[in-house]
C-alpha positions in Angstrom: 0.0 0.0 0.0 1.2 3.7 -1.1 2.6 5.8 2.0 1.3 9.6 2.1 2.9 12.4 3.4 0.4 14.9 3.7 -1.8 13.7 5.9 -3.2 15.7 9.7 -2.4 12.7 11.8 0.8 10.5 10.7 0.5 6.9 9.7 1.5 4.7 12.8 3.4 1.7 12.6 4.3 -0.4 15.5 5.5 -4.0 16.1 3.8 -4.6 19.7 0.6 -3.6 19.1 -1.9 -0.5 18.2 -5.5 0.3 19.8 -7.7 3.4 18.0 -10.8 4.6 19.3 -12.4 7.5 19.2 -11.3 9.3 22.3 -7.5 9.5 23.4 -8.0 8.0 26.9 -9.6 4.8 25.8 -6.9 4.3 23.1 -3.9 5.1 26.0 -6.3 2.5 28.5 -6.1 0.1 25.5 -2.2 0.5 25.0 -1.8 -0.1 29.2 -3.0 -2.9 28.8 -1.4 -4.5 25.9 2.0 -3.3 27.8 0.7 -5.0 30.6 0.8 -8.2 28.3 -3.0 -8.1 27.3 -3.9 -9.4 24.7 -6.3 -7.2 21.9 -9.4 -8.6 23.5 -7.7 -7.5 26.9 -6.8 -4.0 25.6 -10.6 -3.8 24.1 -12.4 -4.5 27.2 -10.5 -1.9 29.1 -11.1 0.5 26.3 -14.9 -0.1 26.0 -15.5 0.4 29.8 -13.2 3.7 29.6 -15.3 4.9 26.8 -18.6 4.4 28.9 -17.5 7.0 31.3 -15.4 9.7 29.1 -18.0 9.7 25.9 -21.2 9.6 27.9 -23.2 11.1 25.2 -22.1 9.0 22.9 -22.6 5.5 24.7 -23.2 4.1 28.7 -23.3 0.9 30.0 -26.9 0.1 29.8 -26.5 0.4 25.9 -25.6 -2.3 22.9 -21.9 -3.3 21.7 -21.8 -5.3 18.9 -17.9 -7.0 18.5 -16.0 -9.2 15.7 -13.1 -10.7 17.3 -10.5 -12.9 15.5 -7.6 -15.2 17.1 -4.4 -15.2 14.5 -5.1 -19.3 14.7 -8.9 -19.3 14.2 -10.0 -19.8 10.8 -12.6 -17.4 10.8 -13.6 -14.3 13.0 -16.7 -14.6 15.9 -19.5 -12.1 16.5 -20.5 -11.3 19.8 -23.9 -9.7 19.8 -23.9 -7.5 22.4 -27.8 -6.0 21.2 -29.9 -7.5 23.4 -33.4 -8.3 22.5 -36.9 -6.4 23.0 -39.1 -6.9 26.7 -41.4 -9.9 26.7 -44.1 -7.0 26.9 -43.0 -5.4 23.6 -45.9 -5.6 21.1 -47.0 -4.1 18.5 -50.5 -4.3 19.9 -48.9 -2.3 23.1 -47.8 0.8 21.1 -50.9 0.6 19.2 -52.9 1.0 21.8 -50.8 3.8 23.5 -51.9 5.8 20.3 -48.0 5.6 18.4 -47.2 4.8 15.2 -43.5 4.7 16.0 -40.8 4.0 18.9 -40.1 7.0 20.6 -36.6 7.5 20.5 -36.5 8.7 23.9 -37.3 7.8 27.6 -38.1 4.0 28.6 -40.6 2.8 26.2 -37.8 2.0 24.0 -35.2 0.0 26.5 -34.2 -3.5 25.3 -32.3 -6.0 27.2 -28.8 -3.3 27.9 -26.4 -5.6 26.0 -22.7 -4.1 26.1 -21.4 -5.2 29.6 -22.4 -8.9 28.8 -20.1 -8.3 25.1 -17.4 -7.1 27.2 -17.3 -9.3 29.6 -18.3 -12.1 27.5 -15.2 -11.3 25.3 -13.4 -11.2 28.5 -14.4 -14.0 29.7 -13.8 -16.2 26.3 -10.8 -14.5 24.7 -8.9 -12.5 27.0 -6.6 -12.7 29.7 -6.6 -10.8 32.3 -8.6 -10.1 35.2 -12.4 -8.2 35.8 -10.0 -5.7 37.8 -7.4 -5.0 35.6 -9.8 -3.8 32.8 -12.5 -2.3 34.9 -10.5 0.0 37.1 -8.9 2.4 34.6 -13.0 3.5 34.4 -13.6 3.2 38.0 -11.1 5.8 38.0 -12.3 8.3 35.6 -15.6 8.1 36.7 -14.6 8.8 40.8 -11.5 10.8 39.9 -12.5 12.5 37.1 -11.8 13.0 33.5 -11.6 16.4 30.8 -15.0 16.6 29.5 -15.1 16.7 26.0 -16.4 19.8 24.6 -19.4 17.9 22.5 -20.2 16.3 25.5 -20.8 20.1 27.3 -22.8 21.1 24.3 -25.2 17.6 24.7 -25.9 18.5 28.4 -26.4 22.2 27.1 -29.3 21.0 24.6 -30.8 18.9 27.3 -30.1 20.8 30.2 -34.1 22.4 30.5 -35.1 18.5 30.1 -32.9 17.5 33.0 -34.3 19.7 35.5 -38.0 19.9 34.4 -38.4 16.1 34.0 -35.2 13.8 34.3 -34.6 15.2 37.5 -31.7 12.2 38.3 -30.0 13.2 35.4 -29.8 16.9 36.3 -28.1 15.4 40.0 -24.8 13.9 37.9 -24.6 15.7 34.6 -25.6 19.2 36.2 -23.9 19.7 39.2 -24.3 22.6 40.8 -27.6 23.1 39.0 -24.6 23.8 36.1 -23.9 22.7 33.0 -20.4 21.3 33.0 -17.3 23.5 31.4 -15.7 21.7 28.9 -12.2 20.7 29.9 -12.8 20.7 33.5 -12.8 17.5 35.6 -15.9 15.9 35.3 -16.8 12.7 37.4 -20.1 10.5 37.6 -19.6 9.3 41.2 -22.4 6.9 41.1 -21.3 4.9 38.4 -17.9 4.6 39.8 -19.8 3.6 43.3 -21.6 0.9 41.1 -18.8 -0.8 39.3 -16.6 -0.7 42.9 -19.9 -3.0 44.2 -19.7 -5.1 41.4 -15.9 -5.7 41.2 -15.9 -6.5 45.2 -18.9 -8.6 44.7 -17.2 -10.6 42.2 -14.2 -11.1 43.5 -15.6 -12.1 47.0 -17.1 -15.2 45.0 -13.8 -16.4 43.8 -10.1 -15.9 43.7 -10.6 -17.7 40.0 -10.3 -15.1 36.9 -13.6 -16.7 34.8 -15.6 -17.3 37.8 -15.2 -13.5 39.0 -16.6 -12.5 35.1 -19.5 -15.0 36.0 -20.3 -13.7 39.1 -20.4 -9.9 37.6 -22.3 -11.3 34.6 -25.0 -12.9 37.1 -24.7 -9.3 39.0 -25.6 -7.9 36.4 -28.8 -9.7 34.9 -29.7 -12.1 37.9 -29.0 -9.7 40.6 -29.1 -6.4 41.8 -29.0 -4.2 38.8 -31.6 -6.5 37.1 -33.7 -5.6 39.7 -33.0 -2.0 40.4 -33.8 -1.4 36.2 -36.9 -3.5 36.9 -37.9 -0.7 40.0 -37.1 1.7 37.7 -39.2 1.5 34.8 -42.0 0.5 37.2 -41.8 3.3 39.3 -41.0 6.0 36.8 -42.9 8.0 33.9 -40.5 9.0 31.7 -41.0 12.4 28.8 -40.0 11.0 25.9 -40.1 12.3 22.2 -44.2 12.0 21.9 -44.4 14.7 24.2 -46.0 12.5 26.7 -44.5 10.0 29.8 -44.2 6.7 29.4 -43.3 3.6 32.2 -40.9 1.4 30.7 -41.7 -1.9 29.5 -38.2 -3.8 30.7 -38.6 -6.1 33.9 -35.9 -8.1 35.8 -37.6 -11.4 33.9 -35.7 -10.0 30.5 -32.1 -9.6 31.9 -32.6 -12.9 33.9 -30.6 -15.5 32.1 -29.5 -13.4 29.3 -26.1 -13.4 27.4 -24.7 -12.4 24.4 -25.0 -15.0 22.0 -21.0 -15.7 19.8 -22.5 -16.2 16.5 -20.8 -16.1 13.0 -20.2 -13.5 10.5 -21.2 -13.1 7.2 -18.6 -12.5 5.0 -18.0 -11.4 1.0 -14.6 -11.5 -1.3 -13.8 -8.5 -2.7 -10.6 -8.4 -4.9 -8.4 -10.8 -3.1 -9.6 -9.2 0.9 -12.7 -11.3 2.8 -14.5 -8.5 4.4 -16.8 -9.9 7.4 -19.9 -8.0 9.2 -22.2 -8.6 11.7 -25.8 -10.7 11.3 -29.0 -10.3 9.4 -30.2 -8.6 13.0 -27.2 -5.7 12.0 -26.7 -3.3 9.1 -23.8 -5.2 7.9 -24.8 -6.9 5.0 -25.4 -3.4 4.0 -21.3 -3.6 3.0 -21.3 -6.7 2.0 -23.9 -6.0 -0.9 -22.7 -2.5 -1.6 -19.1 -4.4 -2.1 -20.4 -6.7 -4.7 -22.4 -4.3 -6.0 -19.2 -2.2 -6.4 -17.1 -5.0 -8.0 -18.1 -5.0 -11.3 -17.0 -1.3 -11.7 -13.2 -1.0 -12.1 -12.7 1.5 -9.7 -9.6 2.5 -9.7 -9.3 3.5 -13.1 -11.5 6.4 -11.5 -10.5 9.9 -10.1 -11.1 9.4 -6.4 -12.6 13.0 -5.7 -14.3 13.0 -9.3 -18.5 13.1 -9.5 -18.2 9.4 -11.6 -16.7 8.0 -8.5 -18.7 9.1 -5.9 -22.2 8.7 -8.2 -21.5 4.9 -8.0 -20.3 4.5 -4.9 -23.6 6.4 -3.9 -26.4 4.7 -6.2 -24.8 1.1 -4.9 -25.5 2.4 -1.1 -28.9 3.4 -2.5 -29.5 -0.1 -3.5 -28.3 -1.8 -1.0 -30.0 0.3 1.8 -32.9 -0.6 0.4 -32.2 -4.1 0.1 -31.7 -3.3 4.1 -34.6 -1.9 5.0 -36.6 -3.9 3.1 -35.4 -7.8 4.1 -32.9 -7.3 6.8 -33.9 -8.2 10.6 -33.4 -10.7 13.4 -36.0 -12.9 11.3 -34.7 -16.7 10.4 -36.3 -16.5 7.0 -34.0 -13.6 5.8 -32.6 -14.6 2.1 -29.7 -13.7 2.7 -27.9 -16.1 0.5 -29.7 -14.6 -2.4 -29.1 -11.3 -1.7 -25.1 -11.7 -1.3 -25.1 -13.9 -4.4 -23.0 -12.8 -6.9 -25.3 -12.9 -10.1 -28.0 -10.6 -7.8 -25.1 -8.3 -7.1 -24.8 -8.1 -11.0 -28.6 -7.6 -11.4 -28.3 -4.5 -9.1 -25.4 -3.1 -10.6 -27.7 -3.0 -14.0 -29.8 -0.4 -12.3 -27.2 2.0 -11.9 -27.5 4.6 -14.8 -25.8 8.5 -15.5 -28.8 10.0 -13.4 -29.1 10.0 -9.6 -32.1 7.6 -8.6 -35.1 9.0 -7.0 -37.1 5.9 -6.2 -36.1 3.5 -3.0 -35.4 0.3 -5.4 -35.3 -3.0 -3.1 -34.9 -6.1 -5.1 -36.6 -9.1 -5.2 -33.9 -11.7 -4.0 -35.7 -15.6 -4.8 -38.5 -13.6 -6.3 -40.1 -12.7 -3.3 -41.9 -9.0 -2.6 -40.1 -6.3 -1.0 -41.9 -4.3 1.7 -40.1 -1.2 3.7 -41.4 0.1 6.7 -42.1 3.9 6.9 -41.5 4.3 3.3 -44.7 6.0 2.0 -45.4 8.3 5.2 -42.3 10.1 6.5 -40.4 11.4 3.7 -38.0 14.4 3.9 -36.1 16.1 6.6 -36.1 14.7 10.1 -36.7 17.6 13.0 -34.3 17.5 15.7 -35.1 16.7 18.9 -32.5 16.9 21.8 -31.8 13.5 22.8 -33.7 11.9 20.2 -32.6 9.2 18.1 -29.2 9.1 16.7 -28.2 12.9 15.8 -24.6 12.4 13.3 -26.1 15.3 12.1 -28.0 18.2 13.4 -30.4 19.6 10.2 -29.4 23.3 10.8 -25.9 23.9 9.5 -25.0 26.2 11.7 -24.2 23.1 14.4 -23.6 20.2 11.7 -20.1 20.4 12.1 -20.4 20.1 16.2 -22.9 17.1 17.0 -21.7 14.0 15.4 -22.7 10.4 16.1 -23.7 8.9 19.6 -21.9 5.8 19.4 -18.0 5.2 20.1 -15.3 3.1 17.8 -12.6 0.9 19.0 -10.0 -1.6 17.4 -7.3 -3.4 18.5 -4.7 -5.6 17.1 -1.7 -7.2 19.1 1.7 -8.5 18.3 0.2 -12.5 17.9 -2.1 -11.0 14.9 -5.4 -10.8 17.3 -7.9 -8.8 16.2 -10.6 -6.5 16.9 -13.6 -4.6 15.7 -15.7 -3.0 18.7 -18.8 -0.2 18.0 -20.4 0.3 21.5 -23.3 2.8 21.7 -26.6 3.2 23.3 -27.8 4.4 26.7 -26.4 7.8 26.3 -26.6 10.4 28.8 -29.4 12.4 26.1 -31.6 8.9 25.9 -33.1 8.6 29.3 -33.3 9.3 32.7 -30.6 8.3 35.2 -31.3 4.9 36.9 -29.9 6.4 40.5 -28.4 3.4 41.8 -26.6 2.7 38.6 -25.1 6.3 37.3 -26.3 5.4 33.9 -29.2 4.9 31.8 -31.2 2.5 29.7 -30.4 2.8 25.6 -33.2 3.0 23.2 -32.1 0.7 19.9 -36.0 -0.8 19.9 -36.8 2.7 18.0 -35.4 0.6 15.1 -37.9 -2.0 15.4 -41.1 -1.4 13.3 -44.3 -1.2 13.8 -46.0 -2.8 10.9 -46.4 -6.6 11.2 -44.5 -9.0 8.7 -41.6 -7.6 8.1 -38.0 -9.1 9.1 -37.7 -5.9 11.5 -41.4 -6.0 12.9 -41.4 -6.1 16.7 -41.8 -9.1 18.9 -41.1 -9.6 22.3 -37.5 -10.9 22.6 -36.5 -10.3 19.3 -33.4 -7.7 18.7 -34.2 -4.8 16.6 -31.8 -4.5 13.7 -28.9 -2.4 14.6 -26.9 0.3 13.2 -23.8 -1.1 14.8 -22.2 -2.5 12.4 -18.2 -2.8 13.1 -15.8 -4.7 10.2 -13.1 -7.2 9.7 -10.9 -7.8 6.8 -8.7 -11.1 6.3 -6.4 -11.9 4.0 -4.7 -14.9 3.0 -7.0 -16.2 5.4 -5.1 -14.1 8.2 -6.5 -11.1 10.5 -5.7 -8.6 8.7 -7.8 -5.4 9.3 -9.9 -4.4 11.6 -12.3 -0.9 11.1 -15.2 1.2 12.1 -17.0 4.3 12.6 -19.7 5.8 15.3 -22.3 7.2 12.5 -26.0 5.9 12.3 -27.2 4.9 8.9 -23.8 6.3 7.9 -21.6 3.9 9.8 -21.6 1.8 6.7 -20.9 4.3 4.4 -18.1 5.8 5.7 -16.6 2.5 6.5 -17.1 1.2 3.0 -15.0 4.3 2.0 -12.3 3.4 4.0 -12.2 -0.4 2.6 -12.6 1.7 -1.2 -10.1 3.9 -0.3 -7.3 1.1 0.6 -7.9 -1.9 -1.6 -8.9 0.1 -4.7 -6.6 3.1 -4.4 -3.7 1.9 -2.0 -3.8 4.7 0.4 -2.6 3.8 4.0 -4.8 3.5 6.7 -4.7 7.4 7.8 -4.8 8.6 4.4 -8.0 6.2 3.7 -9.5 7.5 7.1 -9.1 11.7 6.1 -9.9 11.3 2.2 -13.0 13.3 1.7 -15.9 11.8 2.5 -20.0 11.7 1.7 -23.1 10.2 2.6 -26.6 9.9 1.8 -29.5 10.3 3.5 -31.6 7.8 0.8 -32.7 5.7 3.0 -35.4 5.1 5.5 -33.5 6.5 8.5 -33.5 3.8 11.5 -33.9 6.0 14.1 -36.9 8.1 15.3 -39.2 9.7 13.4 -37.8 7.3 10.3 -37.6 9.7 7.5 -35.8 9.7 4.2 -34.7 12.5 1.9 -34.9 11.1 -1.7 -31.9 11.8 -3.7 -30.3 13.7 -1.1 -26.5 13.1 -0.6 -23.9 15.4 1.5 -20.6 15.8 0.5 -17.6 17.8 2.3 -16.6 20.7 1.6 -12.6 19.5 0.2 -14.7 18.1 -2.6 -13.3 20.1 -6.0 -16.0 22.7 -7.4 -16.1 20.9 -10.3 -17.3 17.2 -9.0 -20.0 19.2 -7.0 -21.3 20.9 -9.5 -21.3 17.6 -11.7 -23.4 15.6 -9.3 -25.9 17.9 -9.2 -26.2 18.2 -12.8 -26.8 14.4 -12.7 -29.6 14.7 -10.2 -27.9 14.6 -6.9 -30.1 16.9 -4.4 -26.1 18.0 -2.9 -25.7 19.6 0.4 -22.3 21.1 0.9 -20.7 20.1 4.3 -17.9 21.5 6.0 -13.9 20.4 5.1 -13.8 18.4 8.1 -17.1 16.9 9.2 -18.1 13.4 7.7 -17.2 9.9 9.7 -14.9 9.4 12.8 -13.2 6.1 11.6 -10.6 4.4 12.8 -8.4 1.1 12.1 -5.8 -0.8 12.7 -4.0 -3.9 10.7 -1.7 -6.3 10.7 0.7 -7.6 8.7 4.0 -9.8 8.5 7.6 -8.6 7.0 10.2 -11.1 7.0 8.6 -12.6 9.9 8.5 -9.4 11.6 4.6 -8.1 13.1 4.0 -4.4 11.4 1.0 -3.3 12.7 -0.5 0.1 12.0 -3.5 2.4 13.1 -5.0 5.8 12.0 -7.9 7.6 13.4 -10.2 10.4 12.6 -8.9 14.1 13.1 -12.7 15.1 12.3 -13.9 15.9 16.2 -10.4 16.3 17.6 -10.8 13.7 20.0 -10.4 10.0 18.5 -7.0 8.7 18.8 -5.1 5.9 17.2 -1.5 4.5 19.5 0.9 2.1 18.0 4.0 0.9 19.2 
């Protein structure tokens, strides 16, 4: 791959290991412990607790995680689902008879199963090495000591400041103290959670002196014992505002955490030009990749100018087709054909579509002949409002603050010096989503807001079913070897930006860093999977590095093109792994957009 000089961050190399994320303190957390000897599942665990207490707008630990891990001697990567699955008392029938058409995105109603500590730990437990303490008390430490609070994380509170002392009074009592909202910078500390985890580490290790039966006893903790039951107290007890402008009880009892754990399940996976790119389930967004790839590979690329309208037009009609492809058959259904639609002659029937014009029409295909149906398609279409807390917000509507509020979710990889690997994208349960659970320090996520609400459909709700996530974190092998692991905090445009990345490398050779800060685009033609579910036909945002000239192509080929600033699409990162003469080179990038991911390699 081609080295690049002129890049804002430099391209790492290392021979011990590398761990990127998207804040600095998880990625230095992650390097401890792979100095520590940790291994990359080690270094990830310690980095995804660490990330749950210095991005608390951006994820918490009663969100989701969703992980691909690979061994240097397994065969193929695992998938540990850390989305847990909608209450038993999630039905459609429920919401229709509380008078809403959709999941708020919001308060309690839309709580599933929290799923990211059982990933962790789970991964933990399974892969790593070291002990519940050595990777939980870097975060016990922030959270009771103290850490800089980001700047976007004083401008969340900000937004939701008037919520937090009108309504979500246990929120205002850690995130404004004083009565205050926060300066950025200054040491910030959420002294319950920090209390909670100290219980739950003292708890554990009272059972056993034994590493795996500690992680046990904080797994049964967690959903057997006394946090099950205090998030079952909770949603009783409290009427949450949410989005609908009215309060809501949550639906989640102690009966849905009891017995639950994240299921190790395997990937899907696709060639593309000599690299096997694997994703997350039928229950995720990741075939989303997987069928834009294909799509993608009967176009020879790289004959293309990079930053030229021809480029970006196909890149951005195969996400149109494959997003609909998404919305239209993807869910945590067993009858998903998903063999057809990663088949290689469908691929080519998609790629058929693509013309000279932008498409205005959501185009699902009909993989095995079968009828599409999307959700929300015909009744929300066009711009989504705003709403403090509510949904996912990448991107705030008004300009004027796109280029400050970027994704609530978090990124982290990891690769070691024995070729390990790791792809982590923890989000949910941020400090915007709902009200503080006391006892706790944190709150419940909302990922059922992706479920829908119309029956007989892949994504339809049922009770214990996992709404299809946006998390959607990626693995690249080759030669049947770990070779790269990738992601991006980003909504519907996790995928997006991701698949740039993999374009960037494989089809123009640019390093890891160079991949990460190439400009970047998105479109919003889609049915958006967060609350209220709109899509903006035809509509596509570019960055503002783009040349005049390719901006003013696209539109002349239909593009509805919104201009971003220089700096403001994706916050990826990687890292990879590769041997010379026997020699581990790993490297790492991450994002400068946001000034506050980080990439370490040594």
């Amino acid at each position: 791959m081609t080295d690049e000089t002129f890049t804002a961050r430099p391209n790492l190399s290392g021979t011990m290991g590398a761990v990127a994320s998207t804040h600095w303190l998880a990625s230095a957390v992650g390097m401890r412990l792979l100095e520590a000897g940790g291994n990359a599942f080690d270094a990830a665990v310690a980095a995804g607790f660490t990330l749950q207490v210095v991005e608390p707008h951006l994820n918490g630990p009663g969100g989701d995680s969703t992980i691909i891990v690979s061994r240097a001697s397994d065969a193929r990567p695992s998938v540990i689902c850390g989305q847990g699955p909608a209450p038993l008392a999630a039905t459609i029938a429920h919401f229709e008879a509380l008078g809403l058409d959709s999941i708020p995105g919001t308060g309690l109603l839309a709580a599933c199963t929290p799923g990211a500590f059982g990933a962790w730990l789970v991964m933990l437990r399974d892969f790593g090495t070291q002990t519940l303490r050595s990777v939980l008390s870097p975060a016990i430490e922030y959270a009771l000591e103290g850490h800089p609070l980001l700047g976007q994380a004083a401008g969340v509170i900000a937004s939701v400041a008037d919520l937090f002392r009108d309504e979500w009074t246990t929120s205002a009592e850690v995130f404004l103290p004083g009565g205050a909202v926060p300066l950025a910078t200054r040491l910030f500390r959420n002294r319950p959670l920090g209390d909670f985890y100290l219980r739950l580490l003292e708890h554990a290790e009272s059972v056993s002196p034994d590493r795996e039966r500690q992680i046990e006893a904080a797994l049964s903790y967690w959903y057997e014992g006394p946090v099950a039951e205090a998030i079952d107290r909770f949603c009783r007890d409290t009427a949450a505002l949410d989005v609908s402008g009215r309060k809501h009880h949550g639906l989640l009892t102690a009966a849905d955490l009891n017995g639950w754990r994240p299921p190790i399940e395997a990937p899907l996976s696709t060639h593309y030009r000599g690299y096997e790119i694997f994703k997350c389930g039928v229950w995720s967004q990741g075939p989303t990749m997987l069928m834009a790839l294909q799509i993608l590979e009967t176009f020879d690329l790289s004959t293309l100018d990079r930053n030229g309208a021809r480029f970006v037009h196909l890149v951005i009609e195969a996400i149109k087709l494959a997003m609909a492809d998404r919305d239209a058959w993807l869910g945590d259904a067993a009858d998903v054909p998903i063999a057809a639609l990663l088949d290689p002659s469908y691929a080519r029937e998609r790629a058929g579509l693509i013309g000279d014009r932008a498409s205005m029409d959501l185009q699902p295909g009909r993989p095995n002949g079968l009828t599409p149906v999307v959700p929300f398609s015909g009744e929300r279409r066009g711009a989504a409002t705003y709403v403090p807390g509510g949904g996912e917000p990448t991107f705030r509507r008004d300009t004027a603050i796109r280029d400050t509020q970027r994704g609530d979710t978090c990124h982290v990889d990891v690769v070691d010096r024995w070729g390990n690997a790791v792809a982590a994208t923890p989000s949910g349960g941020w400090l915007q989503s709902s009200p503080l659970i006391p006892e706790l320090g944190f709150a419940l996520g909302t990922r059922l807001q992706m479920a829908a609400l119309e029956p007989g459909h892949a994504n339809s709700l049922m009770p214990g079913k996992r709404p299809r996530t946006s998390l959607t974190p990626t693995l690249i092998s080759r030669d049947g070897k770990p070779y790269m692991a990738l992601g991006s905090p980003g909504g519907d445009q996790q995928e997006q930006w991701s698949l740039q990345l993999v374009l960037n490398h494989i089809d123009f050779g640019m390093a890891i860093q160079q991949g990460i800060e190439a400009p970047a685009f998105h479109t919003d033609h889609l049915v958006g999977s967060f609350w209220p579910r709109t899509t903006a036909l035809g509509a596509m945002t570019v960055e503002g590095r783009f040349p005049e000239g390719t901006i003013a192509e696209l539109r002349e080929m239909g593009h509805e093109v919104t201009v971003g600033g220089p700096w403001s699409e994706g916050r990826l990162s990687a890292c990879s792994y590769e041997l010379e003469d026997g020699t581990p080179v790993i490297r790492a990038g991450a994002n400068p957009r946001g000034m506050q991911g980080y990439a370490i390699a040594r």
